[in-house]
N, C-alpha and C positions, 0 to 999 in steps of 0.2 A: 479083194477081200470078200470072203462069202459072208452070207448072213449069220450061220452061225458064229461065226467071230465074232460079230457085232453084239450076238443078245447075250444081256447079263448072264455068269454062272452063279446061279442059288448056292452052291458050296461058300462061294469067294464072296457072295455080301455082307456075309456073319450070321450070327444066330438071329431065328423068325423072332417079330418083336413081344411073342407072348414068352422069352426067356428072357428076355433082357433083364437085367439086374436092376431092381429100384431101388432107389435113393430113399432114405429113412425120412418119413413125413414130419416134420416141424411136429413136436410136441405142445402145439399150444394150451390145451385145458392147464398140462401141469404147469407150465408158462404163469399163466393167470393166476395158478391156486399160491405159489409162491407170491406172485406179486401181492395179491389181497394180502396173502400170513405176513409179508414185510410192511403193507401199508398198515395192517390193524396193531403189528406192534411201534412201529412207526406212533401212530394215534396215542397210544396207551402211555408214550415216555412222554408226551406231549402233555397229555392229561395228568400224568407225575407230576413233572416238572413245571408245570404252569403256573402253582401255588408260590413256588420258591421264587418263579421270576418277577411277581408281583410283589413277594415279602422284598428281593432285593431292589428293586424298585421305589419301594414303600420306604426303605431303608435310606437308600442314597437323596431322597426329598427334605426327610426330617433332618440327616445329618446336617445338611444344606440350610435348614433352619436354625438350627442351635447358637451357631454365634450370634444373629440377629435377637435370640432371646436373652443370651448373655447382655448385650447391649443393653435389653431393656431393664434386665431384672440390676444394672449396673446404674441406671438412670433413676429406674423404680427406688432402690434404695437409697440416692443421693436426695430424691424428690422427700421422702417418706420421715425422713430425720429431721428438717425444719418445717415443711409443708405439707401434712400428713391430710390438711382439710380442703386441699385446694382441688379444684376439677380436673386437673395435671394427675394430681397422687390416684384421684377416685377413678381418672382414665386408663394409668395403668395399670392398676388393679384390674379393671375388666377387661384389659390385653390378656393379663394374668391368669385369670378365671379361663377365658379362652382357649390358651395353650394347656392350661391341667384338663380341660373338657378334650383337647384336642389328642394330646400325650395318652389320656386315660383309654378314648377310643381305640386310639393305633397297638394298643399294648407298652410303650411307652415309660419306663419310671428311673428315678434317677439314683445314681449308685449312693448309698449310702456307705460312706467310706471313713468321716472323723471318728478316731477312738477305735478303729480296729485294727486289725494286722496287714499289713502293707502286702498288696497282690498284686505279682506286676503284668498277671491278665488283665486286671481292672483299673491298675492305678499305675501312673508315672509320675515314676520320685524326681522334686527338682529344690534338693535340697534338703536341708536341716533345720532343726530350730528346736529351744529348749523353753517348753512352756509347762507347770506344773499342773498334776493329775492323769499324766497320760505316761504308759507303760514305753520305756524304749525300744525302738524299730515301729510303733502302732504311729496311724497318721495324726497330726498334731493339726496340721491343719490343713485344709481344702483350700487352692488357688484358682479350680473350673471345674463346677461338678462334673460331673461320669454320668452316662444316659447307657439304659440296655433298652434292646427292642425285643421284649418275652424274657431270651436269657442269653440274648447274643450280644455283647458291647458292640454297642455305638457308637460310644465315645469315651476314651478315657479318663479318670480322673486324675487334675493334675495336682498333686501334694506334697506337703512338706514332713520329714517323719519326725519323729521325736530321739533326739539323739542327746542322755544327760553329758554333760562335758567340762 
């Protein structure tokens, strides 16, 4: 074999490496500028929504309290009717005091529903009953008050309507 056989043919290596075709550089800047525009709105639903997660928070605590007040204010009035002077009655009065200070802060207030027209966003019917001065279908009487929290029910009231018969 001569030596010319042997040395490389410049034709047959391919093109010199200042043609070589480059490969498109990673885009990073715009990379980054997207990622901040998703993180800062990212942030901003965060800062929306952060209110409501606390109010439903707020929400599901009180809800959780309400039977316990039912209790009392069920205790309170059985106390209040023969033992109105005892330290029993005057204690839970200041339970009482307590949960209106507590209700008034949170926004808190309770449906007022006897004598009006029956709404079955705010109130669930369980039942009838014919007692006089009250208009038929308006609630005749309150079986568990109705609590809102602002203007959103908390909890329904449970009632009886007025059905003449």
């Amino acid at each position: 074999m001569s030596e010319e056989a042997s040395l490389p043919n410049p034709a047959e290596s391919g093109p010199p490496p200042d043609s070589v075709e480059k490969q498109p550089e990673p885009d990073y800047y715009g990379q980054l500028l997207r990622l901040k525009a998703e993180f800062e709105n990212y942030r901003k639903r965060v800062d929306r929504e952060k209110p409501e997660w606390f109010k439903s928070g707020r929400a599901e605590v009180i809800a959780k309290l309400l039977p316990l007040y039912d209790l009392l204010q069920h205790a309170h009035e059985e106390v209040a009717t023969g033992y109105s002077d005892t330290p029993l009655a005057k204690g839970l009065d200041a339970i009482f005091r307590e949960y209106e200070k507590l209700f008034l802060e949170e926004g808190v207030s309770r449906l007022d529903s006897l004598g009006k027209p029956f709404d079955p966003h705010r109130q669930e019917a369980f039942g009838f009953t014919d007692k006089p001065g009250y208009d038929e279908g308006s609630v005749a009487e309150v079986l568990q008050a109705g609590f809102l929290l602002g203007d959103k029910v908390l909890r329904t009231a449970k009632v009886r309507l007025q059905k003449k018969g």
